[in-house]
C-alpha positions in Angstrom: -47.4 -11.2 62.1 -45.0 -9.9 60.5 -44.5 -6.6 58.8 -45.8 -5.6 55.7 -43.9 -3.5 53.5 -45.6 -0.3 52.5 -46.4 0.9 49.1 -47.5 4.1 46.9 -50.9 5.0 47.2 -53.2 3.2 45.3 -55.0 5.6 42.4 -57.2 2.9 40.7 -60.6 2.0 42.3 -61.0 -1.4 43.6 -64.2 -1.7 45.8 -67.4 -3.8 46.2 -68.6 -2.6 42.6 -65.7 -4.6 41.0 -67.1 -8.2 42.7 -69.5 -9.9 40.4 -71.2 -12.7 42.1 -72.1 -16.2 40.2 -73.2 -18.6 42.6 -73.4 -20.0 46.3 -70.9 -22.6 48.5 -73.7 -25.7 48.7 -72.1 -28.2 46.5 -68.0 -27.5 47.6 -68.6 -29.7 51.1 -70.7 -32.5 49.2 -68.8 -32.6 46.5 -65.4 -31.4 47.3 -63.1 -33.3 44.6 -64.9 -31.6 41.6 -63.5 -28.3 42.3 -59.6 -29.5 44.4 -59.4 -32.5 42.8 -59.1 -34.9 45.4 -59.5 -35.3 49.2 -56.4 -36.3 49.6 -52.7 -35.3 50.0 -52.9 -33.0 46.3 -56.0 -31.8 47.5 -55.0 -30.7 50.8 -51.8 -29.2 49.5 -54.4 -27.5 46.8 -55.8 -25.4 49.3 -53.1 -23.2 50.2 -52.1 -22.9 46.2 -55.8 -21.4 45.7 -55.2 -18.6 48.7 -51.6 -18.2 47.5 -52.6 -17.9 43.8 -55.5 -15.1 45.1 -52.1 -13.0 46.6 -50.2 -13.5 42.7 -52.9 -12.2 40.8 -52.3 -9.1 43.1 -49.0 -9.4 42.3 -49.9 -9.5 38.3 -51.7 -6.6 38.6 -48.8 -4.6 40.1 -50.1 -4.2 43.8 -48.2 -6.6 45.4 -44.2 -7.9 46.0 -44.4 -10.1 49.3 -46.4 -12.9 49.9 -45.7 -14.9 53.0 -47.1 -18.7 54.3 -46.6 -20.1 57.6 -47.7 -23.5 58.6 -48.9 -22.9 62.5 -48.4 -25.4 65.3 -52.0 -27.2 64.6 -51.4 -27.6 61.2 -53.6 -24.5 59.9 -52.2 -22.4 57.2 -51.5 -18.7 57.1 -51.1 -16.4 54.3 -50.1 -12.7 54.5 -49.6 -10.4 51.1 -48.9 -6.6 51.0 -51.8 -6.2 48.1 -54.3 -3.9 47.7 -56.4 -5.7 50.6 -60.1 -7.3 49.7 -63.0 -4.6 49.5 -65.0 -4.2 52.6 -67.3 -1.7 51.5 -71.0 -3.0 51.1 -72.0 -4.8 47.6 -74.5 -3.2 45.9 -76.2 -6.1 44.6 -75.7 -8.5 47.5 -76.0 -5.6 50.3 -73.6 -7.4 52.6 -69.4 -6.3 53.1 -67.7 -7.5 49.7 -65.1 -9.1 52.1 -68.2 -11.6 52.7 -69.2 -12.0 49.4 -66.2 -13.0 48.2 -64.7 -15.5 51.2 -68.8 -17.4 51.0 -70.0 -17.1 47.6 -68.7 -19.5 44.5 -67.6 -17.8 41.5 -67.1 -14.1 43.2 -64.1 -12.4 43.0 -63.0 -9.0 41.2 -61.0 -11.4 38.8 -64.3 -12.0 36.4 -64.1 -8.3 36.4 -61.1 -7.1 33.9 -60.8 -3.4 34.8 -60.0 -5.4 38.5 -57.5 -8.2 37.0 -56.3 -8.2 33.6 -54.7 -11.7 34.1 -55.6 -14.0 36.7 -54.6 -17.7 37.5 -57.9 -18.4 39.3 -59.8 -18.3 35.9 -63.3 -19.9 37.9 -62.9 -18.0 41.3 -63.7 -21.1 43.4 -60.5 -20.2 45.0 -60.7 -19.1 48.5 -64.3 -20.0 49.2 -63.8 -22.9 48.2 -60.9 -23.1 51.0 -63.3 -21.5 53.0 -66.5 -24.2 52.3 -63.5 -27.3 53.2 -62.1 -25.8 56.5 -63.4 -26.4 60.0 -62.6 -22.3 60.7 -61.0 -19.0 58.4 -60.1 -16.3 59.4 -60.3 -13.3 56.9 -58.1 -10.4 57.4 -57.9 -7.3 55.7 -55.3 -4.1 56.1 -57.0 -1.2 54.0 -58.1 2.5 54.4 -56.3 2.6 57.7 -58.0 0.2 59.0 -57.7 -3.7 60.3 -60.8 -5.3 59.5 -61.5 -8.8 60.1 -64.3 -11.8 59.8 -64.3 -15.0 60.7 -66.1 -18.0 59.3 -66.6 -22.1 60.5 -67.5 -24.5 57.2 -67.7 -21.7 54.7 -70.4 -19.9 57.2 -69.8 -16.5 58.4 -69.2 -16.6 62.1 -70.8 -12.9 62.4 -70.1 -9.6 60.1 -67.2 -8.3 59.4 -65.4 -5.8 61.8 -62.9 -3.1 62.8 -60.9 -4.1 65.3 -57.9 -1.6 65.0 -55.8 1.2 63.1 -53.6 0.2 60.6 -50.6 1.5 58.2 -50.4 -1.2 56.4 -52.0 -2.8 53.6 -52.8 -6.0 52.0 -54.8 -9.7 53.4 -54.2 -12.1 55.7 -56.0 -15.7 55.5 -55.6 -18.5 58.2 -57.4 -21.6 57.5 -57.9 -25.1 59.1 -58.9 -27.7 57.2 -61.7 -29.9 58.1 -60.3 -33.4 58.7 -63.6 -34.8 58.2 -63.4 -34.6 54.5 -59.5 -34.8 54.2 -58.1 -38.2 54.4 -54.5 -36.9 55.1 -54.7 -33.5 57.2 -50.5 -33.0 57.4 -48.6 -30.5 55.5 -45.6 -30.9 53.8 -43.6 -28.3 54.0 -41.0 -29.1 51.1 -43.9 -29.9 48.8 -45.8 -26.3 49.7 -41.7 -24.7 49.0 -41.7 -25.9 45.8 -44.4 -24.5 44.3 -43.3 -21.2 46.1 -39.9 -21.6 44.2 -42.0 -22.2 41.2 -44.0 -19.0 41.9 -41.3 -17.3 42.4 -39.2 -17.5 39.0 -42.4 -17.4 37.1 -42.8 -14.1 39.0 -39.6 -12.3 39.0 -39.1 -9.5 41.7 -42.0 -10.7 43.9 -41.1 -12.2 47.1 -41.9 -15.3 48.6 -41.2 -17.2 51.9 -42.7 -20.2 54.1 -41.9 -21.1 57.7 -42.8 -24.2 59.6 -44.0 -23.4 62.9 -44.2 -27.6 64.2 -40.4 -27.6 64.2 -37.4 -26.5 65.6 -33.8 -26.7 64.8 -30.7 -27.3 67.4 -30.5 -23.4 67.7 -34.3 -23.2 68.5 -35.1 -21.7 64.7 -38.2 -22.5 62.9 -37.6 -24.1 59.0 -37.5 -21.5 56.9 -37.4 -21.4 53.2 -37.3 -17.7 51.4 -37.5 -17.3 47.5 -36.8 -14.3 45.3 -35.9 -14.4 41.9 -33.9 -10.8 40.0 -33.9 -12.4 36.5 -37.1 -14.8 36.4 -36.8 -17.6 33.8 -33.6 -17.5 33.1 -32.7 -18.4 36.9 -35.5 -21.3 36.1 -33.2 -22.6 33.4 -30.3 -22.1 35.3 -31.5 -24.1 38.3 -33.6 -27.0 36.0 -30.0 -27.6 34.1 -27.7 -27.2 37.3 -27.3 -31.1 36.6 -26.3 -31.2 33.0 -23.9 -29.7 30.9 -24.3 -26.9 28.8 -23.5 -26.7 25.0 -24.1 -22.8 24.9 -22.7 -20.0 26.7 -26.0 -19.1 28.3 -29.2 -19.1 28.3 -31.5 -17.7 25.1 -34.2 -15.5 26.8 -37.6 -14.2 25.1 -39.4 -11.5 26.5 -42.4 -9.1 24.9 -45.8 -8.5 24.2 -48.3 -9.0 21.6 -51.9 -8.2 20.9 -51.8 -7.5 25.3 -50.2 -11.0 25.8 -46.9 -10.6 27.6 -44.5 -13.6 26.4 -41.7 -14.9 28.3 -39.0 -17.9 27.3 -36.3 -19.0 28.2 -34.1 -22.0 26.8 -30.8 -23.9 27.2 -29.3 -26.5 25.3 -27.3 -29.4 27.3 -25.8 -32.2 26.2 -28.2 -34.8 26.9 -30.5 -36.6 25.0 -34.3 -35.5 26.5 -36.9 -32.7 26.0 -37.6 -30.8 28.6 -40.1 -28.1 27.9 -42.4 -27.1 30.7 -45.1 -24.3 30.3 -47.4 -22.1 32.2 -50.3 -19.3 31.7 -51.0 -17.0 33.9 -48.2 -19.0 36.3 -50.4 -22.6 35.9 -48.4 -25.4 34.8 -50.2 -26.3 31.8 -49.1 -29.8 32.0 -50.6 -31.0 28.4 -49.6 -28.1 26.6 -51.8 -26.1 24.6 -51.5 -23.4 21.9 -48.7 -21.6 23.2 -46.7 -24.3 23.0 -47.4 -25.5 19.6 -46.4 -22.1 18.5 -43.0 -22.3 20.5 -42.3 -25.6 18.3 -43.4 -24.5 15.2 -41.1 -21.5 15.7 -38.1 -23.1 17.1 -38.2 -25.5 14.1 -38.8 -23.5 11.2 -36.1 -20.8 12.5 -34.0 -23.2 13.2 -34.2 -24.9 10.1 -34.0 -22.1 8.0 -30.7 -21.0 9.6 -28.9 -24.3 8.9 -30.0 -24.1 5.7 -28.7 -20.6 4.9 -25.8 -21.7 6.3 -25.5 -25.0 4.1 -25.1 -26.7 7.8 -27.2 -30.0 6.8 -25.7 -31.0 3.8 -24.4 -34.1 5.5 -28.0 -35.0 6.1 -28.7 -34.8 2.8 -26.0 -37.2 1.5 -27.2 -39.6 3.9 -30.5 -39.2 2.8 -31.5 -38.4 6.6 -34.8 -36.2 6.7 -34.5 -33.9 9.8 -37.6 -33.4 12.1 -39.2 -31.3 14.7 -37.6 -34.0 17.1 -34.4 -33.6 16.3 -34.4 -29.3 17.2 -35.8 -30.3 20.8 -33.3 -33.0 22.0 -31.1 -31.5 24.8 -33.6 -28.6 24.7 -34.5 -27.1 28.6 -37.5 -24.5 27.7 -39.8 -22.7 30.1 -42.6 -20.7 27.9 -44.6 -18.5 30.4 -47.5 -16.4 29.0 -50.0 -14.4 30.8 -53.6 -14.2 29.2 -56.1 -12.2 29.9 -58.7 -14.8 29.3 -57.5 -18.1 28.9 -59.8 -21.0 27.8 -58.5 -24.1 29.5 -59.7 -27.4 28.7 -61.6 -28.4 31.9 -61.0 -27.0 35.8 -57.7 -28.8 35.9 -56.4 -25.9 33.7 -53.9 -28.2 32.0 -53.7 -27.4 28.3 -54.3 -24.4 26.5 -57.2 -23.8 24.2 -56.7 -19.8 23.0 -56.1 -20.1 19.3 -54.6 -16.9 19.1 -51.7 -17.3 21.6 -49.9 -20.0 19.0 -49.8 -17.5 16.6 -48.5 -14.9 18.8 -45.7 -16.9 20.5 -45.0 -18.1 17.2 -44.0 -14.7 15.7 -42.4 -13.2 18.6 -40.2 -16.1 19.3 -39.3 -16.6 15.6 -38.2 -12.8 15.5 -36.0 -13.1 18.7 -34.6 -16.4 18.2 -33.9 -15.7 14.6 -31.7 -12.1 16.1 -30.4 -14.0 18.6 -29.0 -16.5 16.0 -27.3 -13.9 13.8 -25.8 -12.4 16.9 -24.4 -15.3 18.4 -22.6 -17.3 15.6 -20.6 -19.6 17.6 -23.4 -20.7 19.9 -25.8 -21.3 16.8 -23.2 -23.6 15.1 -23.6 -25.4 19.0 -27.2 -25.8 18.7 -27.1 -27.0 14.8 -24.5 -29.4 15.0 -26.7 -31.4 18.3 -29.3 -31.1 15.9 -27.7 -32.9 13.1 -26.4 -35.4 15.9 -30.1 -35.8 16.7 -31.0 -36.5 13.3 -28.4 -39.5 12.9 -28.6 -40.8 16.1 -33.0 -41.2 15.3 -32.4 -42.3 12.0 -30.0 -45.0 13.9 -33.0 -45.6 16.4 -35.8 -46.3 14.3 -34.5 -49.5 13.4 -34.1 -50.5 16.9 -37.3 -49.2 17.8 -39.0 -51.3 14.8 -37.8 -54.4 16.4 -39.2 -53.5 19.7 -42.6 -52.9 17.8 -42.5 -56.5 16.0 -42.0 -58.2 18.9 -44.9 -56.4 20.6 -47.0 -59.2 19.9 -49.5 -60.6 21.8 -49.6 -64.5 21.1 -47.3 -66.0 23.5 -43.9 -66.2 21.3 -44.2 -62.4 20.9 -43.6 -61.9 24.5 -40.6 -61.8 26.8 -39.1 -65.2 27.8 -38.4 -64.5 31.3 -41.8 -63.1 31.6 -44.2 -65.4 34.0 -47.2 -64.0 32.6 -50.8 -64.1 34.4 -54.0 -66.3 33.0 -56.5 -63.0 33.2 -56.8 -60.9 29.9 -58.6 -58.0 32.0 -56.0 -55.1 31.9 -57.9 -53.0 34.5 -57.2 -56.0 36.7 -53.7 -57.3 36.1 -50.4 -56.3 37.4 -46.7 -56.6 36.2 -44.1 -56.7 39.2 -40.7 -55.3 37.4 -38.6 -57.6 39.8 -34.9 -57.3 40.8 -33.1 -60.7 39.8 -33.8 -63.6 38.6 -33.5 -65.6 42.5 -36.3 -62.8 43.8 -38.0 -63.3 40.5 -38.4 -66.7 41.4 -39.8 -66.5 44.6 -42.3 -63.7 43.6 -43.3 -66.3 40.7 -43.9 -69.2 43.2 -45.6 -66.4 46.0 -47.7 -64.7 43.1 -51.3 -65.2 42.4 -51.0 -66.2 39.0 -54.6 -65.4 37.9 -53.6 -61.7 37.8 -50.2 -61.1 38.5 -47.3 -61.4 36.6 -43.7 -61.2 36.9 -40.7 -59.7 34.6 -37.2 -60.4 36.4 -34.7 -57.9 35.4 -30.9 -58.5 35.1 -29.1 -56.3 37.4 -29.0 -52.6 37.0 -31.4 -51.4 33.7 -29.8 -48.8 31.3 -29.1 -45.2 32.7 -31.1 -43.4 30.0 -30.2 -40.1 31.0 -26.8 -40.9 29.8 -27.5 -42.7 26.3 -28.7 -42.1 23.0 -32.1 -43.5 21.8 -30.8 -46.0 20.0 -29.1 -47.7 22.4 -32.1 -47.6 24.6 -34.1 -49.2 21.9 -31.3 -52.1 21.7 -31.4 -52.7 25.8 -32.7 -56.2 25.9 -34.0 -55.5 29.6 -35.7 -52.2 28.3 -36.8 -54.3 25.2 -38.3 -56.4 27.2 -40.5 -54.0 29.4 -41.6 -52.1 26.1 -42.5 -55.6 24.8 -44.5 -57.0 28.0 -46.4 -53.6 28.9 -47.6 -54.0 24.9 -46.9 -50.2 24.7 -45.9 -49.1 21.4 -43.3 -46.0 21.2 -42.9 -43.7 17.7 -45.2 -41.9 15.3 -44.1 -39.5 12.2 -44.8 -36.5 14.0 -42.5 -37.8 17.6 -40.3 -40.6 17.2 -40.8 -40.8 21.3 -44.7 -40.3 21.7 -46.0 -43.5 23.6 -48.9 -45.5 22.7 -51.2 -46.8 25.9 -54.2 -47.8 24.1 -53.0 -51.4 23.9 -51.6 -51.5 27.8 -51.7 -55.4 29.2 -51.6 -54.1 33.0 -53.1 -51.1 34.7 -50.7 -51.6 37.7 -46.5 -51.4 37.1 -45.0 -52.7 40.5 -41.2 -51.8 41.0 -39.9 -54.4 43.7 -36.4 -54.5 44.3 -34.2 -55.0 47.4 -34.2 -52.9 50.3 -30.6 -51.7 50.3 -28.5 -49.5 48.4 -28.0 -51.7 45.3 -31.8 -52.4 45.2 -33.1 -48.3 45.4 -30.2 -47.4 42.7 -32.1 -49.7 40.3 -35.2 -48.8 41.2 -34.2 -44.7 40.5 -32.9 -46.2 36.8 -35.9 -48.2 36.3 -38.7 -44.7 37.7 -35.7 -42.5 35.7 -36.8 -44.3 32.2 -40.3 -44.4 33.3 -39.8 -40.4 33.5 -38.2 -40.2 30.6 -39.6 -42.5 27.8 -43.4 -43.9 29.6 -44.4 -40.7 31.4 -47.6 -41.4 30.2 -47.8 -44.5 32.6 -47.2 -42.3 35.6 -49.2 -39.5 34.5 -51.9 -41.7 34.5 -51.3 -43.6 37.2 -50.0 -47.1 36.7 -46.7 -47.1 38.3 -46.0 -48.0 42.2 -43.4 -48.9 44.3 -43.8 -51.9 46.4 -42.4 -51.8 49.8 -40.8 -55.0 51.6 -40.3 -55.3 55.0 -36.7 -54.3 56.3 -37.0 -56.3 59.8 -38.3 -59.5 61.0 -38.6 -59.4 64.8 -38.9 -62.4 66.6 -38.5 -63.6 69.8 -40.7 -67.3 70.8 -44.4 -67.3 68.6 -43.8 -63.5 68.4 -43.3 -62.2 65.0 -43.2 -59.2 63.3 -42.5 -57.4 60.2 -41.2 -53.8 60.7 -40.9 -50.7 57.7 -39.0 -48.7 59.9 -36.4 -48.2 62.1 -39.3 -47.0 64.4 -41.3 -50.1 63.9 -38.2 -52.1 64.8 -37.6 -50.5 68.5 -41.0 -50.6 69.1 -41.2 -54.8 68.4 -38.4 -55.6 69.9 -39.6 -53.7 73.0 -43.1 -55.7 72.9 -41.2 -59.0 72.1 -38.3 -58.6 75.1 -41.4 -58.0 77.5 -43.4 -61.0 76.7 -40.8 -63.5 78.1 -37.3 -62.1 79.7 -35.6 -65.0 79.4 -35.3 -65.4 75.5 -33.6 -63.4 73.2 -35.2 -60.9 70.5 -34.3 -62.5 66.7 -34.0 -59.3 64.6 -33.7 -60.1 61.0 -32.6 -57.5 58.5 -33.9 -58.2 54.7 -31.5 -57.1 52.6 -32.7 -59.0 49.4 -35.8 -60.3 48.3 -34.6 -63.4 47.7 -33.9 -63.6 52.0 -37.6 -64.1 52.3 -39.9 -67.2 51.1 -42.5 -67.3 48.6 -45.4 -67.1 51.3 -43.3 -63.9 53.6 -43.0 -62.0 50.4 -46.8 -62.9 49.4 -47.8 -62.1 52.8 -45.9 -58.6 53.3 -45.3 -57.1 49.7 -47.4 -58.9 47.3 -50.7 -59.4 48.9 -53.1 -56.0 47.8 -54.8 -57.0 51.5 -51.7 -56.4 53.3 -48.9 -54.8 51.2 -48.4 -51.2 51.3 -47.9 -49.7 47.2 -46.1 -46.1 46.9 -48.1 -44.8 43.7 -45.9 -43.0 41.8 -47.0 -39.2 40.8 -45.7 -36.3 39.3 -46.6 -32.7 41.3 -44.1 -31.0 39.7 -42.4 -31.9 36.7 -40.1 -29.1 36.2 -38.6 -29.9 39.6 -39.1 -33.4 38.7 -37.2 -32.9 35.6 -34.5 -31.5 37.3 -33.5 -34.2 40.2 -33.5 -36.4 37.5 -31.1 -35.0 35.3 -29.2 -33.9 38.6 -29.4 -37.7 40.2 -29.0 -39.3 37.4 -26.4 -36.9 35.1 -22.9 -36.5 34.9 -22.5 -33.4 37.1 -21.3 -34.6 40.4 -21.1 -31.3 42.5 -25.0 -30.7 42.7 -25.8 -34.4 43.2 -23.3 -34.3 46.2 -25.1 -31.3 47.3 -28.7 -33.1 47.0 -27.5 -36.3 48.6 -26.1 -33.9 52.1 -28.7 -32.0 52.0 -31.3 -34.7 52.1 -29.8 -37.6 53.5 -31.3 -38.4 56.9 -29.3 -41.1 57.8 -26.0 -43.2 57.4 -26.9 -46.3 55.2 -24.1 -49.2 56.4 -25.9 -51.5 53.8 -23.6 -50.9 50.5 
């Protein structure tokens, strides 16, 4: 363990009276998806957010700068902070050690209690008994009153009461957990997925401290991974790390910061030169993913501020002439915006805490951001004349679109001539059922189309490498005959008055997108273009789950009737191992699939096509600022930090290209 820093004394009371107690554990181990979400790689991942998130509402409340996670040897999960440490003392309602209470009973926690936590992430306080009810063993820690006090629990059940089992000068909670791999389908850790939300955590929470070690592994000089996180200046080191990829049309970034009514408001916002919106924000440091009140109040002021500047300024005069009518679109392309607010007691719309319900908070962020940005424009002259002339830009470049986008819509049609010629369509009408494989070239195309089961699958060849739409204006997406013809066979429809890019599902032919392409170089740069406007323009689609990755085989190993298909370069030593002992005379046939169109109808059917054999990477978004930003990096025009990405991350020497 390692050493907690020491703080000032603590004058506020915090003890068993402040833990309010709802309801008991029963339902978390029969029903464990309604409360993490899944029981699978999120959820498992879910766990150690819930104990972390327990250590940042400390740190909201001002009791806490250093949180630390280690994932063990055996795949447990530790988390040390230097708060105030959980109460011990006996609850007077429950007449057991609060400590207790709070690590076995649902909906207890001193967060329902606001002279404990004015804001608090955990709004339901399933939290860490609910990471208690899904792991096999927890151990409880807590450093407080000089003392080390500890408890220990199997399945959510206290193994006895808690205990002193030392002296101690420091002060704050340790929780080690193991979860139960009888509920979890997938029981590994990934240690650059837990990193990212620290890094998250981290700029959301400036000044506080955050690290993760990975106790499994070792480097050549015998050191564990180790990943630390500290952030001076908060969002606007977000912004500066989301936009490290693009370039920027403004000397820095525009920060927010101050409070309202007692809600603390924090933006920050860039513009670049590229043609997306990327606004990402949080309450109470969860990524409200579907947006909410505070963010409709963030557009409303950014537009009318905006607006009114370039009018006092006679800056869209040109508009005028061309009879161009500017929109709330037009002030958010090339926008990077983080909007961070902290309420005391957010309504969310369901557990998943992803949009924002608080009708007050619009109006507040509104103001406050109207007042700063509207100072911040008057000071800055030279930068605002940057932002309004890429507004103006925006404006021509949708009024240029919209015609391009009305052809797409015309010939979304569903009678046969509407749809794509290249497009071997299947016979079911059943969305839920059918798939569309987005295939690389029309020589794999055809052998998918011959290797297909036509009742429900279909096939769209693509020409060669789609658009880069990180790099091009909408219009000239909208006149892309291969992106045409996605938009036009999905039956998606793109474009109201209100967002010239808001995309329309309702009318979706297949519930399953299949990217299959070649398994070299060539084949996974057009599969990045192809998931990069996926991103970009049909999020929707991976939000809610449609799009995969299918995965061919890279090796046939044969050798005699032996034969194999391997994935790996693991799979591959192992085979030809197996094959060169079954018969030591004959030589082991390794074949390497480059293409698609290397295999026959029947191999690709059997190894990539067939849902009883093939293996399908669903594509998901955990994190779409991060997301966001290995996109624009991957796919911008700034070379350094994608050379930087590519060393850092590349595993192996690819001799394929």
């Amino acid at each position: 363990m390692s050493e907690i820093e020491n703080q000032e004394p603590i004058e506020e009371t915090y003890s068993a009276s402040n833990i309010q107690v709802l309801e008991g554990l029963e339902a978390v181990r029969k029903r464990p998806a309604m409360y993490i979400g899944d029981v699978s790689e999120r959820g498992l991942h879910h766990l150690v957010n819930e104990v972390v998130d327990n250590s940042i509402d400390e740190a909201l409340a001002g009791f806490c700068n250093n949180i630390e996670v280690t994932i063990l040897e055996d795949n447990s999960i530790s988390v040390l902070d230097n708060g105030r440490g959980i109460p011990t003392d006996m609850h007077p309602k429950e007449k057991r050690s609060a400590l207790e209470v709070v690590m076995t009973v649902l909906h207890a926690g001193g967060k329902f209690n606001k002279d404990s936590y004015k804001v608090s992430g955990g709004l339901h306080g399933v939290g860490v008994s609910c990471v208690n009810a899904l792991s096999t063993h927890m151990t409880a820690e807590v450093f407080r009153d000089g003392k080390h006090f500890i408890q220990e629990y199997s399945k959510g059940k206290p193994l006895y009461p808690v205990k002193v089992v030392g002296d101690s000068d420091y002060r704050g909670t340790k929780i080690t957990f193991t979860p139960d791999n009888s509920i979890f389908y997938v029981t590994k850790y990934d240690f650059e997925r837990l990193s990212d939300r620290l890094k998250e955590l981290a700029f959301l929470n400036k000044g506080i401290r955050l690290s993760i070690t990975d106790l499994r592994k070792t480097d050549e000089n015998g050191e564990h991974p180790k990943h630390e996180f500290y952030s001076e200046n908060g969002l606007r080191d977000f912004i500066m790390y989301l936009d490290q990829g693009r370039s920027k049309i403004t000397s820095k970034p525009i920060y927010i910061e101050g409070e309202r009514q007692g809600v603390p408001v924090e933006v920050a916002m860039q513009y670049n030169d590229s043609f997306t919106e990327n606004i990402h924000s949080y309450v109470n440091n969860i990524n409200t993913i579907e947006g909410g009140t505070h963010l409709t109040g963030f557009r409303m002021a950014l537009t009318r501020t905006l607006k009114k500047y370039a009018d006092d300024n006679k800056m869209l005069e040109k508009l005028s002439k061309d009879k161009i009518e500017i929109s709330g679109d037009d002030f958010r392309e090339g926008l990077t915006a983080i909007i961070s607010v902290k309420v005391a007691e957010p309504q969310f719309e369901g557990q998943t805490k992803t949009k924002l319900g608080n009708s007050e908070v619009s109006g507040i962020v509104n103001q406050m951001v109207g007042e700063m940005l509207t100072n911040y424009l008057e000071e800055n002259p030279k930068d605002a004349k940057e932002i309004v002339d890429k507004v103006v830009l925006a404006a021509q470049a949708r009024h240029a679109a919209r015609k391009a986008r009305e052809m797409v819509q015309r010939k979304t049609a569903f009678s046969g001539s509407g749809l794509p010629g290249k497009l071997s369509d299947c016979s079911s009408k059943d969305a839920a059922q059918c798939e569309l494989f987005l295939v690389e070239g029309d020589s794999a195309g055809g052998t998918a189309k011959q290797g297909r089961d036509s009742h429900y699958q279909a096939i769209l060849p693509l020409r060669g490498k789609i658009l880069n739409v990180e790099k091009a204006m909408q219009h000239r997406i909208f006149e892309s005959e291969e992106i045409k013809n996605i938009y036009t066979a999905l039956g998606v429809t793109i474009g109201t008055e209100e967002d010239s890019k808001a995309l329309n599902i309702s009318r979706l032919r297949y519930h399953k997108v299949i990217i299959m392409t070649d398994a070299d170089v060539d084949g996974s740069h057009i599969a990045a273009l192809i998931l990069t406007f996926f991103f970009r323009y049909m999020r929707e689609l991976i939000e809610q789950g449609h799009v995969y990755i299918a995965t061919p085989p890279l090796y046939l190993v044969k050798k005699g009737k032996y034969q194999k298909y391997a994935w790996t370069e693991e799979q591959r030593a192992q085979y030809t191992a197996e094959a060169a002992g079954e018969k030591e005379d004959a030589k082991v046939h390794v074949q390497r699939y480059k293409g698609l169109g290397e295999m026959n109808e029947e191999q690709l059917w059997t190894t990539t096509m067939d849902p009883a054999h093939r293996t399908l990477r669903q594509v998901t978004i955990e994190n779409a600022a991060e997301a966001d930003r290995v996109f624009s990096m991957l796919m911008g025009d700034e070379v350094p930090p994608r050379r930087e990405f590519i060393e850092q991350n590349a595993t192996y020497a690819n001799i394929d290209a």
